[in-house]
Structures are given as structure tokens and as C-alpha cells.
N, C-alpha and C positions, 0 to 999 in steps of 0.2 A: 504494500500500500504506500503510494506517495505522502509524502511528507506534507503537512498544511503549508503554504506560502504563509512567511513571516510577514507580519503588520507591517505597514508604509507610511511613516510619517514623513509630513514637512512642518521646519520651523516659521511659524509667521516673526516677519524682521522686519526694518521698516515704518514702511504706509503701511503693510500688510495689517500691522499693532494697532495701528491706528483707525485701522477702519473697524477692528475689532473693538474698540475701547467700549460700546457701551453694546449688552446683552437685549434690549432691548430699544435699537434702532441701529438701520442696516445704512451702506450707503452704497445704495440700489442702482443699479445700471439699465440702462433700454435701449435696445437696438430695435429699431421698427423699418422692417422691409416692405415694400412693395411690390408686388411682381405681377404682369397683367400680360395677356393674352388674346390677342382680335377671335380668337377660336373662343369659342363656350363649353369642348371637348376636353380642352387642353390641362384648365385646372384643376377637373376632379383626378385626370389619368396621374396629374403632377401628385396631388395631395395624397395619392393611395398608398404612394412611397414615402411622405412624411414619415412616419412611426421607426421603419425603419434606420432610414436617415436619422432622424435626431437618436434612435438609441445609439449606432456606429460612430456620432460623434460623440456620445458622453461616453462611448469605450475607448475612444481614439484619444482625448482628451482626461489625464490622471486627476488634474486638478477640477474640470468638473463632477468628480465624485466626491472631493472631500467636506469633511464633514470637522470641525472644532472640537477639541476633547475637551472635555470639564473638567475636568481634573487635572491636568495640567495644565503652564502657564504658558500660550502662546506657541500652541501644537496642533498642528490637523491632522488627521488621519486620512490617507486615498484609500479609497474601500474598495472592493474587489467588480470587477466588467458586472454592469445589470443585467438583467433580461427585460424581455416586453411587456411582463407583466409589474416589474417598477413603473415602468414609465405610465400606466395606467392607479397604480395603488399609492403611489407618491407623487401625483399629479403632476408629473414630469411635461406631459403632453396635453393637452385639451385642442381640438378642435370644432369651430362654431361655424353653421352655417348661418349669416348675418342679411334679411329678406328686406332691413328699410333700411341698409348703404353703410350702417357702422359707423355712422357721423361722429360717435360718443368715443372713439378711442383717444385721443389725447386725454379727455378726464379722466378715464381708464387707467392708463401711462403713469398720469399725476397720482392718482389711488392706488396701485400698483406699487410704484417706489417709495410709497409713503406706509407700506407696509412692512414689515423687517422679514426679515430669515430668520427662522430658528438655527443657527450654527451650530448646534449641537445636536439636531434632531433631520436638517434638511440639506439636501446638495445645493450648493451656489448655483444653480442655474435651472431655468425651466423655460419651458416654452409655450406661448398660446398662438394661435392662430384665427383668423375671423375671415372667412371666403366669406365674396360678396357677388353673387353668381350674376344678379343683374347688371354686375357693370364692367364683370370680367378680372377680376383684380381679388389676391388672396395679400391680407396684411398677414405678415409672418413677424411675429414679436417677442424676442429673446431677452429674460429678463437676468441678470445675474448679478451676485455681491459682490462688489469692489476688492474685497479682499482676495480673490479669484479670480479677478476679471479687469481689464481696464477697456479702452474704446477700440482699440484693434482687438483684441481677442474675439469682441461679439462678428467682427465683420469675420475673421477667420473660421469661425463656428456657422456663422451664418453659411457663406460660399461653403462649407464641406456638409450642411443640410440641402441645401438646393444643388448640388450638383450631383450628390446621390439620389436622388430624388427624383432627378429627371433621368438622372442614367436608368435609375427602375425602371421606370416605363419602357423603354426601349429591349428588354431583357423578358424570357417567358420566366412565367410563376417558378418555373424548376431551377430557374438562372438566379434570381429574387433571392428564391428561399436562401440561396448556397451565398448570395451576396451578403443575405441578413447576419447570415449566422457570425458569429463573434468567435475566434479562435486565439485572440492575442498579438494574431502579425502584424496588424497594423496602431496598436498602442505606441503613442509618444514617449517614451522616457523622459523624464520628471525634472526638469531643468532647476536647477538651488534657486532661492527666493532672487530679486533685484540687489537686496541689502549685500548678499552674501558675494556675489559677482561684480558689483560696484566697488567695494571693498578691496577686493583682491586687484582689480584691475589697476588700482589707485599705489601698488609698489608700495611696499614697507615703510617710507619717510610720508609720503603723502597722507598714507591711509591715519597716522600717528600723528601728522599735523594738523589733520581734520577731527580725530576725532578726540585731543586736547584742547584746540580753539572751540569745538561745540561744549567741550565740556567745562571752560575756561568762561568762555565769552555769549555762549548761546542763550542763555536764558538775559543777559544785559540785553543781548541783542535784541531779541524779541518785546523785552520791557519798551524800550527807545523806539521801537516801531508803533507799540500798540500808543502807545502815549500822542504819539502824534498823531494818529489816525481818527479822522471821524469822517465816516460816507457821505460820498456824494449826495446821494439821493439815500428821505430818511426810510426806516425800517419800518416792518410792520410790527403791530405791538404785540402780537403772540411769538416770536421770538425772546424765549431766556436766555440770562447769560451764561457762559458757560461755567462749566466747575466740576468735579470729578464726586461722585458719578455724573456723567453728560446731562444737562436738560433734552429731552428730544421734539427737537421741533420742526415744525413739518415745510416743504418746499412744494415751489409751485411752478407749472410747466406752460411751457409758450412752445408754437410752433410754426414753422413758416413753409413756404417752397417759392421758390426761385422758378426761372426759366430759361430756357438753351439759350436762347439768343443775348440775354444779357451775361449769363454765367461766358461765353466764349467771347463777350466785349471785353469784360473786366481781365481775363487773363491773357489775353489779347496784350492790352493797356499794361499789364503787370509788364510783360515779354519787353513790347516799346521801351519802358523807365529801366529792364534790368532790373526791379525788385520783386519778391518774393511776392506768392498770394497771400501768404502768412503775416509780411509785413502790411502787405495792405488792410488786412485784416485788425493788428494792431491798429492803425491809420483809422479805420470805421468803427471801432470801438470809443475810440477815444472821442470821437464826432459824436456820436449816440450820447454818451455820458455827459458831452458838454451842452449838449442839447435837452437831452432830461432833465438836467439843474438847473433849467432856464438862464445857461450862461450865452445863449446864441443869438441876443439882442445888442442892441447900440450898443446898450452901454455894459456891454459885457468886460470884463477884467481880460489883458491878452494871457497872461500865463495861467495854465490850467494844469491842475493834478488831479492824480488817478490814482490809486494805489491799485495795479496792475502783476497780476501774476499768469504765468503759462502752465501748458503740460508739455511733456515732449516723451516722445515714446522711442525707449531706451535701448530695442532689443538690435537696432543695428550700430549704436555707440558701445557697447559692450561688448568683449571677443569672447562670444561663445557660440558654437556650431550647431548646437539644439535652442537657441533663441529664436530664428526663423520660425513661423510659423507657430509659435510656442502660446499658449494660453495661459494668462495670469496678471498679476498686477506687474508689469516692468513699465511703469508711466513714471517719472520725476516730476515735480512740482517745483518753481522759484519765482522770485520776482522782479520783474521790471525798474528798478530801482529809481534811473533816469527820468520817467515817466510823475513818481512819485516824492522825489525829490527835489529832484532841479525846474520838472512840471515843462510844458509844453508851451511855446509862444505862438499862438495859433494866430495871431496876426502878421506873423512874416516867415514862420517855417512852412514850407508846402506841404503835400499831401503826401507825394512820394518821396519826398527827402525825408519825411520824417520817418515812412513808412523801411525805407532802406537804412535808417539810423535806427529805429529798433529791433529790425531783424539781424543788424549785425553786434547790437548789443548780446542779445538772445542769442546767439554763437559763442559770441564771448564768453557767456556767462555758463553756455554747457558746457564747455572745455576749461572751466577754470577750477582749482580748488573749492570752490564758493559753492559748487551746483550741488554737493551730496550733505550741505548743511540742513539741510529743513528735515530730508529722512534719517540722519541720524538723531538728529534734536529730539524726532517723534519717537524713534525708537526704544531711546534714553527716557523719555517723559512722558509720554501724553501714549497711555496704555489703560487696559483693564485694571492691572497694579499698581497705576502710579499715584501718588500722595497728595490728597486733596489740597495737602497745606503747601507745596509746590505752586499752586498758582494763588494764595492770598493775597502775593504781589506782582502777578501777572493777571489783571482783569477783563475779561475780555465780552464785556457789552455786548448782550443777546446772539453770542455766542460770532462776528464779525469778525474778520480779521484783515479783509481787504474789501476792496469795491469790486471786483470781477477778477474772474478764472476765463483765460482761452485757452480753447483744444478745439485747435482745427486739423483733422483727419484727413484733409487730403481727398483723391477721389479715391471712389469704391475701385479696389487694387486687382479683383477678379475677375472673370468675365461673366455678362451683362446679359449675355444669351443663352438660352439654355433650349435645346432641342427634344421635344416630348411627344412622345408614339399615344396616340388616343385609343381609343377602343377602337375605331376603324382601318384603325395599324395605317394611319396618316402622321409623317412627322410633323410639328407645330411647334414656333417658337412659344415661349413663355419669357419674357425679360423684365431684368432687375428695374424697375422704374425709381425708386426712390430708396434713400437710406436715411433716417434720424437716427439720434444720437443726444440721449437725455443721462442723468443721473440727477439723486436724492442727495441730500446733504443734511444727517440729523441735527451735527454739531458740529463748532469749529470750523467755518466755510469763510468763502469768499461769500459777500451780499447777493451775488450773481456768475454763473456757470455760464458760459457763450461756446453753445459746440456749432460746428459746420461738417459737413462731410460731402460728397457729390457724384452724382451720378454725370446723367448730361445737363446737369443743373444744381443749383445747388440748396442743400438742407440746412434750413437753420433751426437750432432750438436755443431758449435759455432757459435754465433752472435758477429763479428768483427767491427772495426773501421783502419784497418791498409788496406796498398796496398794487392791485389790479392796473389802476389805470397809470401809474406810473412805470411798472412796469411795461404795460402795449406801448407808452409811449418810447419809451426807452428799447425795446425792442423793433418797433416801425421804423424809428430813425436809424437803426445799426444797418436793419434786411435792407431799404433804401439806400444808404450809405453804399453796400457792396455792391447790391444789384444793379446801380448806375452807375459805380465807379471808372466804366467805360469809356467815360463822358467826361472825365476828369483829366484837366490840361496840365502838363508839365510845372507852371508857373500857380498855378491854384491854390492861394494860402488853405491852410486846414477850416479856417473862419470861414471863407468863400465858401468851400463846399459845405460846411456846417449851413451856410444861408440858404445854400441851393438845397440841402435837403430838405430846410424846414418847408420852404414855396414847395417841392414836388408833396410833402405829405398834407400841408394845408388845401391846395390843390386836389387831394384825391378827397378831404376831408368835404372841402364845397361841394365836391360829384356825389358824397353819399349822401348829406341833405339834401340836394334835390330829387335826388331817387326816391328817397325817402318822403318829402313832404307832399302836402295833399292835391291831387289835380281835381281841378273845378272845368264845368263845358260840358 
């Protein structure tokens, strides 16, 4: 008789620590696909292979099996390949067929990540589904814990459910069966946490001078940040402050879509300047916010701050061969400092020079000593275990520590098309239309999450903490901001297009009152 296979832990390090600090509140991830089909064939043939597919990827994938131990501090356990019958009794899978259009998923989305995970009882990930047959299009929507997951892993899981999926159909049931079945060959081996591989990469002096300065200087440092900080635009009043155990407080989800034709001006326009989309991105952030705070009038002040932070995903800055493709939290988090310090003069810096001055700040700053201070800060401090009287004098007001996080993904990195045999043994495309990209944030967040990701257009979302209507406004100005930036001349101070966005959104705002108000005749 074979021997049991020995238990598989991973140590959580890190963000990992940190997203675990409170038991009850998750910091929930959403990846929401779109995928549609001129065929009415095509979706059910696609969807019969879901089950499948999503079990293959939580065998293929160690870390969406694990589960948090209770008993020890800051340990997961990967638990052994499921069967079909998981994915049914641990509501791995749910599929709905949706008869009036499914309109309600964004609040969904928002109700969803405002749910936690049991970590000690459930696997980071699961997935629902909503076919909407009258209009041809099935939402496929991946939810999973941060502490497992960051904004690539969902698109990597995603493209390895839809590609088996449609490869099913193409295959008879005797082809299926043999594809379903789970034998081990194709499990990922378990790549070390981000902490453990950043560390080593950092050579013995580095690793030693980072992590005596964090433990020398990191908590001043943090005091001197929070002290100066107070948000642009104010908060809403059900956020608590933070304090160990976490207050958990709920976020709130915005959504948008873009369009081809502007999404291929602006990167077009990015190409012409030689800057980044990313930096332009920083560039339409910064517009938004100064236009939020109603600084985008006469008599606005020229220099503007932001306390401004990024993500950037770490798996091709780090030298490891099983990083590719790998599933888990490898995202980094820092801040813009430039941004928040010295502040912006949005009356005589332009649009793309400033946009090409943060993206090369943001280089800087990932290749510098400086970039692995916040994860080890968190891993040292801000945990399940860490000591409430640690932050008596680090206060951090309804739980804020910045005015916005960007994580812009980039476009969807897989392919778009996917070839599916229907029942009438006809091939049918099926393609990726759309990707969002949300998360939750119970405690300890920036005010505001800005993710983007793209297909042939582009996705915006933001995960907020402020009232409703400041938030839309704050988000209409950002989507605007990008989605014209096509349009945006060389010599353009950041102020000029701050004005030109404001006339384009007042302008759509006068077309919805008239739509809106009453005809007489």
C-alpha cells in the first residue's frame, strides 16, 4: 500500500499577512469576463464544458486549494486535486441562466467582495456564472482572496477556464471524459511566497539594509506620512479607524466600458509622446482628483497633491522560472512620492510630460532599495498577531492611508477567440468581449482603488470609500480623462485638459436633462 502524501504547506509573508490580519473581513478580488457569440448555439455547447474546466484549473493551480490553519500563525495548507463533486458541495461553481439581461451584477460584484472567506473553512476562489441567452453573452465571474490571488492570476485562471472549455466542445464525450479526468501531470508546483523570493533576490547586504532601515526607520516613517495626510475628497462616515483587531468596513464599486475607437486614439497618442499608457494613466488620475475637489475652476490653487500609490506585478522582476504563469499574490504596492510631496503644477506642466515624469519615477522607485519597504513593514507589523499598542501612535483615521491605488493590467494577454463545435458539429466563434477588475478593501486602504484592464477597449473600475455622488463624479472625470486623451496636444497644460474634461462631462450632463425633461405638443 502507498504511503499517504505528506501535508503541503505555504508560509503566508508579506501582503500575504496582511490580507490575512482580520478573520472576519477578506480583501476580495473580481475578475468579470465577458464573452458573446453572434451564434445562440454556441454558449450552451461552451458552458457544458465549464465544470470541467474550472475543476482542471483548481487542480492545475496548488494555491487555489489552500485553505489557512488555525492553529498556527501565518500557514496555509494546499489540500489534495478535488473532484466534481467539490465543486458542487463547496459551491465552487454555480451556474444561472439570467431571462431579464442580468443588469444587477455590478451590485452583485459590490455584495460579493463585501463578503469575507472563511480561510479556514473555504478555498480562495470560486466561481459564478450568469448566461444571458437573449442577448448572446455569458458573464463568467471569478471571485478570489487576495491573499491567493492578485489581478493577473484571475486573468491566468480565467484564459485556462475558457480555453478548456471550448477545446471541450470540439472533442467527443469519450475525448471529454479522458480530458476531465485529473491524474497530476499537469499540477503547477508551488512557487515560495513574493516575500521569500524578493528577499533572496535582494543579495545578502541589500536584503540586511532593508530590512534594518524598516526596522530602524519604518514605523517614523509611516508616523510622518500619516500626519501629513488628509484626503482629497472627504470620506464617508461608516468608515472606522483603524486599530488591531481591524474595524471592517465595507467598499463600494463603480464601473465603466470604454470603446475601440477611443481606446486605439489614446494609445495611438501615448506611441506619438513616447510615454507609457500607465503614465498617462497616472496623468488622468491626477485630473479626476483635481477635479473632484473642485480645484478645476478660476480660481483654483496651481500646485496640487495627491497622495498617490501603485501596484506592479512582480512575477517578471523577480528571477524565478515557475513565476510565469504562476497564481498568487506576487503584486508590490509603493508610493508616488513626487506626486504627494513636491505636488503637481498643473498650470504649466503638460499632460504628457508629467505623464512621462511619473512613469519614470515609478521605474525608479521599483528598482530601488525603497520598493520592498511597505511589504516588509506589513510583515513585521500589521498581522493577525500584531500588538494593538503598536499603532497608539500611529493613527490612522477611518482606516485611510492614501487618496488612491492604481493597477492598470495592461490588455487581456491571451487570446480573444475561442473556437466552439455546437451541437450541429458547426464551428462558432465565442470571444472574450470584456475584462473588469475590482477588489474589496476591509481595512487599511487607499480612499480609492483605480483598476483598468483591456480588451479592444478599455475597462474601468474603482473600488471607493467616499459618498455616491462624489465618487460618479470622480470616476466620470478619470473614464473621460482616458477615453479622450487622444485628443490631447503635446503643449496641453494638465489644467487645460482638466477644463476640457469638465465642458465634455457638463456637456453630456445638459444631453441627459433634456432627454430627460418633459415634452409638451
Amino acid at each position: 500500500m502507498a504511503a499517504p502524501k505528506s501535508r503541503m504547506t505555504v508560509p503566508l509573508r508579506g501582503y500575504e499577512r496582511f490580507m490575512t490580519l482580520a478573520s472576519d473581513g477578506s480583501v476580495k478580488i473580481a475578475h468579470i469576463m465577458i464573452l458573446r457569440s453572434d451564434s445562440g448555439e454556441a454558449l450552451p455547447a461552451f458552458l457544458e464544458g465549464i465544470p470541467t474546466a474550472v475543476l482542471r484549473a483548481f487542480n492545475k493551480h496548488p494555491r487555489m486549494r489552500a485553505k489557512q490553519l488555525r492553529d498556527e500563525f501565518a500557514m496555509a495548507e494546499i489540500h489534495a486535486p478535488i473532484t466534481m463533486e467539490a465543486l458542487q458541495t463547496q459551491h465552487l461553481l454555480e451556474i444561472q441562466e439570467c431571462k431579464h439581461g442580468g443588469d444587477n451584477w455590478a451590485q452583485f460584484v459590490e455584495k460579493e467582495c463585501n463578503t469575507p472567506f472563511d480561510r479556514y473553512a473555504m478555498f480562495p476562489y470560486y466561481v459564478r456564472i450568469w448566461h444571458v441567452p437573449s442577448k448572446h453573452y455569458v458573464r463568467l465571474m471569478l471571485f478570489s482572496d487576495h491573499c491567493m490571488s492578485d489581478g493577473t492570476s484571475g486573468m491566468i485562471v480565467l484564459n485556462d477556464i475558457v480555453t478548456l472549455a471550448s477545446a471541450l466542445s470540439r472533442h467527443s464525450p469519450n475525448q471529454q471524459e479522458e480530458m476531465g479526468s485529473f491524474v497530476g501531470q499537469d499540477e503547477r508546483p508551488v512557487s515560495p511566497p513574493l516575500y521569500e523570493l524578493w528577499r533572496e533576490s535582494l543579495g545578502w547586504w541589500r536584503r540586511f539594509s532593508s530590512t534594518q532601515l524598516v526596522k530602524l526607520f519604518g514605523k517614523m516613517s509611516y508616523q510622518s506620512d500619516l500626519c501629513r495626510f488628509t484626503p482629497v475628497i472627504p470620506l464617508r462616515a461608516d468608515q472606522g479607524d483603524f486599530k488591531i483587531p481591524p474595524n471592517i468596513n465595507s467598499s463600494s464599486a463603480l464601473f465603466a466600458q470604454g470603446t475601440p475607437g477611443n481606446m486605439q486614439k489614446t494609445l495611438a497618442r501615448c506611441k506619438e509622446e513616447s510615454v507609457t499608457f500607465f503614465g498617462a494613466v497616472i496623468s488622468g488620475v491626477v485630473i479626476a482628483y483635481y477635479l473632484a475637489a473642485e480645484r478645476g475652476h478660476e480660481d483654483r490653487e496651481s500646485l496640487f497633491k495627491l497622495t498617490t500609490e501603485f501596484d506592479v506585478n512582480m512575477r517578471k522582476r523577480i528571477e524565478c522560472p515557475t513565476l510565469e504563469g504562476e497564481v498568487g499574490a506576487y503584486m508590490a504596492t509603493n508610493a508616488i512620492e513626487r506626486i504627494s510631496k513636491e505636488g503637481v503644477h498643473m498650470n504649466t506642466v503638460t499632460f504628457w510630460d508629467f505623464a512621462r515624469q511619473a512613469k519614470q519615477d515609478v521605474e525608479e522607485l521599483v528598482g530601488s532599495l525603497v520598493m520592498p519597504f511597505p511589504m516588509l513593514f506589513l510583515d513585521e507589523n500589521v498581522h493577525e498577531r500584531a500588538k494593538p499598542e503598536f499603532f497608539d501612535d500611529l493613527p490612522v483615521p477611518q482606516s485611510i492611508s492614501s487618496d488612491v491605488n492604481i493597477s492598470s493590467l495592461g490588455k487581456y494577454p491571451y487570446e480573444m477567440v475561442h473556437s466552439v463545435q455546437t451541437a450541429a458539429l458547426r464551428p462558432v466563434d465565442v470571444v472574450v468581449d470584456s475584462v473588469h477588475v475590482y477588489n474589496s478593501m476591509p481595512h487599511l486602504t487607499a480612499a480609492a482603488i483605480v483598476y483598468i484592464a483591456s480588451t479592444d477597449k478599455f475597462s474601468f473600475s474603482l473600488m471607493h470609500k467616499y459618498e455616491h455622488d462624489a465618487a460618479q463624479q470622480l470616476f466620470d472625470a478619470f473614464t473621460t480623462s482616458i477615453e479622450h486623451a487622444g485628443a490631447i496636444a503635446t503643449k496641453d497644460t494638465m489644467a487645460n485638459v482638466a477644463t476640457r474634461v469638465r465642458q465634455i462631462l457638463e456637456s453630456k450632463q445638459s444631453r441627459t436633462a433634456i432627454s430627460k425633461s418633459p415634452r409638451f405638443g
